[in-house]
Z-matrix of the N, CA and C atoms (Angstrom, degrees):
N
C 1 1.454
C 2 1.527 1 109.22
N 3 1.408 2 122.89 1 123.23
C 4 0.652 3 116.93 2 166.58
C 5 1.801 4 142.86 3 -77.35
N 6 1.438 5 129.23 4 145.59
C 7 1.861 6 123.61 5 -164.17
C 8 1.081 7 88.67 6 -52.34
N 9 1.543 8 113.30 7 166.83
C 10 1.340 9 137.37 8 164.70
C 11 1.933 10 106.18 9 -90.04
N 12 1.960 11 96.02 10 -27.00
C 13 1.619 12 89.25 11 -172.93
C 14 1.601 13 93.75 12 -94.61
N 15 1.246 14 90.27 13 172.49
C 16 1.636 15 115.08 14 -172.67
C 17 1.741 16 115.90 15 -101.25
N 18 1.436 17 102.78 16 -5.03
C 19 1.141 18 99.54 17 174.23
C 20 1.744 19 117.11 18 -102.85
N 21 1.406 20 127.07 19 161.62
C 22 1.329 21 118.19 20 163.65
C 23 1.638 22 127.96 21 -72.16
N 24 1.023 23 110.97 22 174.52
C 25 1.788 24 109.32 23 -148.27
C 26 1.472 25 107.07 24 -57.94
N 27 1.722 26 121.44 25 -63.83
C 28 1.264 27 116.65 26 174.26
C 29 1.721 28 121.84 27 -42.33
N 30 1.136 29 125.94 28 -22.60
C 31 1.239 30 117.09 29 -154.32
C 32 1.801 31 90.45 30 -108.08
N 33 1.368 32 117.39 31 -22.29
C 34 1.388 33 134.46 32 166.97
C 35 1.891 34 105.58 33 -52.46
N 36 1.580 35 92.41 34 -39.90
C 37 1.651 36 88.05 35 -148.98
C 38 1.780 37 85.49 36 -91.15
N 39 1.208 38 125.59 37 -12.11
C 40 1.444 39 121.36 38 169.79
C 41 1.414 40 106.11 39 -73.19
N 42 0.970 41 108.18 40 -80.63
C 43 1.754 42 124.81 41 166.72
C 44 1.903 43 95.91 42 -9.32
N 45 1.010 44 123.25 43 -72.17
C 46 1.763 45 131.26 44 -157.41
C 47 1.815 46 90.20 45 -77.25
N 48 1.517 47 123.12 46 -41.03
C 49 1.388 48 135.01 47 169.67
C 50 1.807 49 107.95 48 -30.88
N 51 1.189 50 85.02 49 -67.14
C 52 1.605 51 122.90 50 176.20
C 53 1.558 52 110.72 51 -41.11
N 54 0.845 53 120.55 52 -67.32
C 55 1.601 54 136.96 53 179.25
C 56 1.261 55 105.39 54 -55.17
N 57 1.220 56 135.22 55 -70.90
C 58 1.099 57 136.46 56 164.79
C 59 1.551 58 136.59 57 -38.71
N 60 1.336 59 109.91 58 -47.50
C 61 1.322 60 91.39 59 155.82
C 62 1.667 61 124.45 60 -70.63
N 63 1.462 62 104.12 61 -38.76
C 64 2.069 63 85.85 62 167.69
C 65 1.693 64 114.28 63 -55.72
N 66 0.690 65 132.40 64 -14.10
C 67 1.454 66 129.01 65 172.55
C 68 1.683 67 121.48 66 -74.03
N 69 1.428 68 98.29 67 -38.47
C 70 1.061 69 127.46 68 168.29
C 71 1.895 70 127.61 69 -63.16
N 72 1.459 71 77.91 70 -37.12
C 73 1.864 72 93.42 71 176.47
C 74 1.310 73 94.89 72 -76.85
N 75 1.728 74 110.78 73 -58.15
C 76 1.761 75 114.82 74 -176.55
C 77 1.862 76 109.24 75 -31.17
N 78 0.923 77 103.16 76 -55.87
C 79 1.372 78 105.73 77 -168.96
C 80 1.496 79 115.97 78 -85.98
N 81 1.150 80 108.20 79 -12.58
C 82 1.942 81 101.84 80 149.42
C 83 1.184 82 101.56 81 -68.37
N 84 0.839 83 121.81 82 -42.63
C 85 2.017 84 102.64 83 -141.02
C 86 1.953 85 84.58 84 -101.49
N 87 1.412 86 123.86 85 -12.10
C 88 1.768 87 96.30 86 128.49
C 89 1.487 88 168.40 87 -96.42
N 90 1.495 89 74.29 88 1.71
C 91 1.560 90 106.11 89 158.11
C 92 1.754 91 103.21 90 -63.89
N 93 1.103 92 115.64 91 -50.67
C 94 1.278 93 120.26 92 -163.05
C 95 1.400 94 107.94 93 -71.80
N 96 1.150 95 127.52 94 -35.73
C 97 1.772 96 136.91 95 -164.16
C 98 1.982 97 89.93 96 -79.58
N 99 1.463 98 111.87 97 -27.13
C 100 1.500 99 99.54 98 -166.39
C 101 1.697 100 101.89 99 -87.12
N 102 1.449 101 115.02 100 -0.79
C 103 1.378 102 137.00 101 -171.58
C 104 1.928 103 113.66 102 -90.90
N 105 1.498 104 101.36 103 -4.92
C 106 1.719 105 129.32 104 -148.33
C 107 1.333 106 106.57 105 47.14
N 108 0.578 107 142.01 106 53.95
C 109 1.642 108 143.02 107 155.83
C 110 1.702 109 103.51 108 -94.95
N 111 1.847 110 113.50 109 124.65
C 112 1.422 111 128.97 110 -175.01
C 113 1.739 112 78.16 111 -69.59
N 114 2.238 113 86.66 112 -170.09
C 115 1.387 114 96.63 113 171.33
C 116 1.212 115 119.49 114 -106.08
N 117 1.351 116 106.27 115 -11.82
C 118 1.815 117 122.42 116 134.83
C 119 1.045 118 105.17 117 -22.15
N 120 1.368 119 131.96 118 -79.74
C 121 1.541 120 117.57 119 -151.73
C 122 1.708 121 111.73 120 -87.18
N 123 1.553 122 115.06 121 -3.16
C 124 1.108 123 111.52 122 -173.99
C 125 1.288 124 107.21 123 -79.90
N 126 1.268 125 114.02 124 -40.59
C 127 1.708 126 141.99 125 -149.02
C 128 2.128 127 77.30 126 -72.42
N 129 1.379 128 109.72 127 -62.13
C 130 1.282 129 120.74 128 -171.71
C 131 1.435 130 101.00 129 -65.12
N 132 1.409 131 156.41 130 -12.64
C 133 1.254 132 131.45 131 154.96
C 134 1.178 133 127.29 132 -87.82
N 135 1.729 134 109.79 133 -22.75
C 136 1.735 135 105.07 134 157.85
C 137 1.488 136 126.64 135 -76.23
N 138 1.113 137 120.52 136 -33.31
C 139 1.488 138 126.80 137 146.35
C 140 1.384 139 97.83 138 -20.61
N 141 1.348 140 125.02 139 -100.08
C 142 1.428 141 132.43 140 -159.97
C 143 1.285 142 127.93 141 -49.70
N 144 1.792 143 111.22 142 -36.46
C 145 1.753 144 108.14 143 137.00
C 146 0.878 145 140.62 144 -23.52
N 147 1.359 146 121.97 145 -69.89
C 148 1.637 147 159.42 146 -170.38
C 149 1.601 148 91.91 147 -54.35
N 150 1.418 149 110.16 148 -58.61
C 151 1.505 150 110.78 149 179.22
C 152 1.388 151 126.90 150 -76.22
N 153 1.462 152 114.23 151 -25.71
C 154 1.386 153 112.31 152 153.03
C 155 1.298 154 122.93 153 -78.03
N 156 1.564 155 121.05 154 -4.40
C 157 1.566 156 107.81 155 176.40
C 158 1.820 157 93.49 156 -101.63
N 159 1.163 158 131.87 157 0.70
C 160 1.236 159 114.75 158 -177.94
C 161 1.803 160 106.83 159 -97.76
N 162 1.298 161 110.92 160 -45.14
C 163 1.656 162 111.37 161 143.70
C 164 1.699 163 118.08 162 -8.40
N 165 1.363 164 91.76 163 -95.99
C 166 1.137 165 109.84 164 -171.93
C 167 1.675 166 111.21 165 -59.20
N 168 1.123 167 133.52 166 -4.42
C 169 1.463 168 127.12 167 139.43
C 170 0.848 169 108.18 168 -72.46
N 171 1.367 170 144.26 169 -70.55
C 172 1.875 171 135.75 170 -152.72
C 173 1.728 172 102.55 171 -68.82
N 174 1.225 173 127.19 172 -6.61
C 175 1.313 174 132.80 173 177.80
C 176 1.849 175 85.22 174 -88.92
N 177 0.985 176 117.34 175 -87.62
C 178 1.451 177 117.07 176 -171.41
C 179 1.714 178 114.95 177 -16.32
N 180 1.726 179 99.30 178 -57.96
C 181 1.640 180 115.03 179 -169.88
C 182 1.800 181 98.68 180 -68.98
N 183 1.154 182 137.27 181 -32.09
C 184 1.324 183 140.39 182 -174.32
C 185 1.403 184 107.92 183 -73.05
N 186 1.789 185 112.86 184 -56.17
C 187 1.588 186 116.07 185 156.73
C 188 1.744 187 113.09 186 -23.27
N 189 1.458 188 110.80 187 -73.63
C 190 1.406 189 121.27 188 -161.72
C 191 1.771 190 107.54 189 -69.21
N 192 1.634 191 107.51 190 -16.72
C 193 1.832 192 97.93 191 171.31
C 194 1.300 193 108.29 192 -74.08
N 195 1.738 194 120.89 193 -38.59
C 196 1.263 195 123.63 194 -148.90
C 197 2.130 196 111.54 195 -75.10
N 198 2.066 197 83.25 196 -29.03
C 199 1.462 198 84.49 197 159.77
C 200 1.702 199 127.08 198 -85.72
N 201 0.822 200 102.38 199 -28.27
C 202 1.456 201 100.29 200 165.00
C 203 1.354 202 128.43 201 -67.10
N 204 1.398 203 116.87 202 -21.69
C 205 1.723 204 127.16 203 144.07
C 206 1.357 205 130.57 204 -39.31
N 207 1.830 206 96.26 205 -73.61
C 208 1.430 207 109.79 206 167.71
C 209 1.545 208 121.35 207 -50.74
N 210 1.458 209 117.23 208 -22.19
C 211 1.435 210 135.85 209 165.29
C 212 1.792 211 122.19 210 -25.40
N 213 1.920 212 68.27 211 -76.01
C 214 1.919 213 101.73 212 179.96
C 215 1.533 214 94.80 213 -62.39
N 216 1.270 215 120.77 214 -74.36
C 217 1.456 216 97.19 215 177.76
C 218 0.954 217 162.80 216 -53.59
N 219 1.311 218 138.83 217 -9.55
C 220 1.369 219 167.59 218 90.80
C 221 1.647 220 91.31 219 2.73
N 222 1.593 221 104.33 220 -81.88
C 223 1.929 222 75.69 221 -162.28
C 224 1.545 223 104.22 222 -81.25
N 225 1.475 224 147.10 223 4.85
C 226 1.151 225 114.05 224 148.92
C 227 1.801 226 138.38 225 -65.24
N 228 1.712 227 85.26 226 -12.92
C 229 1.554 228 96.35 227 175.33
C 230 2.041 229 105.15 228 -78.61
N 231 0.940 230 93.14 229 -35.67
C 232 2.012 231 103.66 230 175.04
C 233 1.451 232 97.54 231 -58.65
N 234 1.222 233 140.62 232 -14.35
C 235 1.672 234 124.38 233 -137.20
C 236 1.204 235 77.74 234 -129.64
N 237 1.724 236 138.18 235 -37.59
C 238 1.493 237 122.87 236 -176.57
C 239 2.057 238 97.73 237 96.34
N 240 1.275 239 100.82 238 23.09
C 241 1.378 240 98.98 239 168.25
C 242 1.745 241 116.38 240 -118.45
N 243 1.520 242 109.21 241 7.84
C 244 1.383 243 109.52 242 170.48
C 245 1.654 244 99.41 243 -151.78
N 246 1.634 245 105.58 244 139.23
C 247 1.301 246 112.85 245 172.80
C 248 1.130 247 120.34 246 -92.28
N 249 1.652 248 128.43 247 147.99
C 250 1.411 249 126.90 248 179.24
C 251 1.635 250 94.61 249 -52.27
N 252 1.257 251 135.24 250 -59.71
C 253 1.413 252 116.36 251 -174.66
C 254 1.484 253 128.99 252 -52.25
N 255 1.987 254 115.74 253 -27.45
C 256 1.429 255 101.52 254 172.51
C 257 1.144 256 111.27 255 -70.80
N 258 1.501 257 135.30 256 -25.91
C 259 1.474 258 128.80 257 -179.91
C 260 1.264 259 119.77 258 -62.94
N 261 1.526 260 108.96 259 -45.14
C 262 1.781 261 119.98 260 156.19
C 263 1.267 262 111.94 261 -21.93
N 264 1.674 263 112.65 262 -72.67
C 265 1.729 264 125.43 263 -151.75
C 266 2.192 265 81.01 264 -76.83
N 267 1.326 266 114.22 265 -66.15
C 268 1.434 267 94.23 266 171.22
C 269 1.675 268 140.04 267 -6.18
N 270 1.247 269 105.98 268 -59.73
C 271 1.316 270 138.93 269 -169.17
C 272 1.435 271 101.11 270 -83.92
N 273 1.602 272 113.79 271 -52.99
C 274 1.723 273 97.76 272 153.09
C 275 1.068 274 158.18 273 -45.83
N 276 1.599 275 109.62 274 -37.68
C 277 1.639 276 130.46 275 150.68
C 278 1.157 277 122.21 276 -51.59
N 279 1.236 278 112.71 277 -54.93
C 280 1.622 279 117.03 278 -166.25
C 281 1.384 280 100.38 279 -97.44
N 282 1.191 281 151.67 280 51.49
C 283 1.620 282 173.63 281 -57.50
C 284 1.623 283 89.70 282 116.37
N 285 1.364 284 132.02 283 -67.07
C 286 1.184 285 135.73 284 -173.71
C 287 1.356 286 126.12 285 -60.63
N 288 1.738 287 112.97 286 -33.14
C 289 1.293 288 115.50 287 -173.67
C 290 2.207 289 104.84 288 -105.69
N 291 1.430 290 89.64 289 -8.39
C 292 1.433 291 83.53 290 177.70
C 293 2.004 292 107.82 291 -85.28
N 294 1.456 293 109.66 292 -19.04
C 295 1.128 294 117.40 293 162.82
C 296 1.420 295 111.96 294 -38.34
N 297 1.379 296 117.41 295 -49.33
C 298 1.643 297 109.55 296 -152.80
C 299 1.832 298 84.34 297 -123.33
N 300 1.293 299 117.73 298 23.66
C 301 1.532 300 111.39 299 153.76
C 302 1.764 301 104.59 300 -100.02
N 303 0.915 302 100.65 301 -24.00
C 304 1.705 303 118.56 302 171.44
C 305 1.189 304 115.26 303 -55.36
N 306 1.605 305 123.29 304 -45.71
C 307 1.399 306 132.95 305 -160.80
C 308 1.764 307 92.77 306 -84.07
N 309 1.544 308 124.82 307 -50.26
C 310 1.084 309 137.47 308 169.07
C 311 1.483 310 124.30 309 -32.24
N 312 1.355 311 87.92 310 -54.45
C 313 2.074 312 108.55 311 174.79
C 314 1.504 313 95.61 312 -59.00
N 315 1.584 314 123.44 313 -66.23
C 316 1.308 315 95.77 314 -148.96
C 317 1.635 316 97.02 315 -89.93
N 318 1.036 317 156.15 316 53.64
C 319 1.438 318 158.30 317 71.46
C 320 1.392 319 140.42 318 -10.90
N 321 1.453 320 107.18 319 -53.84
C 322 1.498 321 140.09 320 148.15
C 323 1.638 322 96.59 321 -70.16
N 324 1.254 323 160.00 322 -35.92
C 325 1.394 324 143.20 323 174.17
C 326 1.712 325 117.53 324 -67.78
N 327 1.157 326 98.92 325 -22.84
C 328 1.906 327 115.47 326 -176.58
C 329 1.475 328 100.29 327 -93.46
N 330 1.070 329 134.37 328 -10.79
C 331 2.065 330 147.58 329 174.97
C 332 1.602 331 101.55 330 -66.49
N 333 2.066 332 104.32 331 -58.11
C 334 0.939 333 126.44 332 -159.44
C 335 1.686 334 121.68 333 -64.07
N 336 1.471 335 115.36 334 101.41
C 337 1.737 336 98.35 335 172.90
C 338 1.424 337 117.50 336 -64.19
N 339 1.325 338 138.22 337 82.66
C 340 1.151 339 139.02 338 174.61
C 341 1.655 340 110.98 339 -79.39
N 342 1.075 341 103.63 340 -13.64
C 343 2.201 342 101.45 341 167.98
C 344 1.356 343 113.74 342 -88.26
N 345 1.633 344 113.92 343 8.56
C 346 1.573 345 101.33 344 171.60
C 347 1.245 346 104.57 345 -99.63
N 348 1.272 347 117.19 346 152.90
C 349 1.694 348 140.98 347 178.62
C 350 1.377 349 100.88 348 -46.26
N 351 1.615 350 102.81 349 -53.49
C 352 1.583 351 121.14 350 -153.50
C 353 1.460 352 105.05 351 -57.56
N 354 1.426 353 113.96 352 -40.28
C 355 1.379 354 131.91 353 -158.26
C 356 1.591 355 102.89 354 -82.11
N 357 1.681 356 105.93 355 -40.52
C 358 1.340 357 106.92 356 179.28
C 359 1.637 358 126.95 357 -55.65
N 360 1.531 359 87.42 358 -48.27
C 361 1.244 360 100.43 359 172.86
C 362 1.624 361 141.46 360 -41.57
N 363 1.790 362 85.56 361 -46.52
C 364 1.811 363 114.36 362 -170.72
C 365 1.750 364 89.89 363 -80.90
N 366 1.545 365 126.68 364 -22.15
C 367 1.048 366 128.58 365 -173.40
C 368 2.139 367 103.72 366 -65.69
N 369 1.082 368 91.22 367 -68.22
C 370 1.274 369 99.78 368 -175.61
C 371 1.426 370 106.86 369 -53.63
N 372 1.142 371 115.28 370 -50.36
C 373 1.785 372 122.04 371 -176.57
C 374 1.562 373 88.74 372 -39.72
N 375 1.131 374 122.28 373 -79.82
C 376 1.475 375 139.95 374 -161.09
C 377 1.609 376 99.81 375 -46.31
N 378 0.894 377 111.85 376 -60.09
C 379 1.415 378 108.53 377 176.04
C 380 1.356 379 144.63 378 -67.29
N 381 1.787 380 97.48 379 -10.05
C 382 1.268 381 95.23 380 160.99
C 383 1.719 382 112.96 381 -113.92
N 384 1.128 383 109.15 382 -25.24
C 385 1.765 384 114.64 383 158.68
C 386 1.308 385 133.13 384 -77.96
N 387 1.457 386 96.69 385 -6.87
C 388 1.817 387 100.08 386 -168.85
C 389 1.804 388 98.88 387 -77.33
């Protein structure tokens, strides 16, 4: 028998994936309106999810570079291709520019709603699924 859809299976099972969660959103955000919540405030608590679950991935993915850094270094220090002192003078330089990546962060930390639920939530999600 041949599908009725036109697409092949994976892109079928996104496609039907797909649908379902908008249906799924549909019916939060009327769950939510029977809760008095506008669509103002709905629109504004998935927003703040969305941004705490995207956070909390690029925190996750930054975690997993920084070990995979410390990785390479470690065994280039095993291999006799880096000295505890170039990592020293290393670590001295870039001491200077993480200074004023620092000043940057907490700029970008005052942006961040970190006292909303919504955000907390999408935070952790992200961070442990991202």
């Amino acid at each position: 028998m041949r599908c009725p859809w036109p697409y092949p299976g994976p892109l079928r099972n996104s496609l039907i994936a797909g649908v379902n969660l908008f249906i799924q959103l549909i019916r939060l955000i009327l769950a939510m309106e029977v809760f008095g919540l506008t669509l103002t405030q709905i629109i504004s608590i998935i927003g703040l999810f969305v941004l705490g679950l995207l956070v909390g991935i690029l925190i996750r993915r930054l975690i997993g570079v920084a070990l995979i850094l410390l990785a390479i270094v470690i065994l280039a220090m095993a291999l006799g291709y880096l000295s505890p002192s170039t990592i020293a003078a290393i670590l001295h330089y870039s001491g200077y520019a993480m200074a004023s990546a620092y000043s940057k962060a907490q700029q970008f930390m005052g942006a961040i709603p970190y006292s909303s639920l919504a955000f907390i939530i999408g935070l952790v999600i992200g961070l442990i699924k991202g």
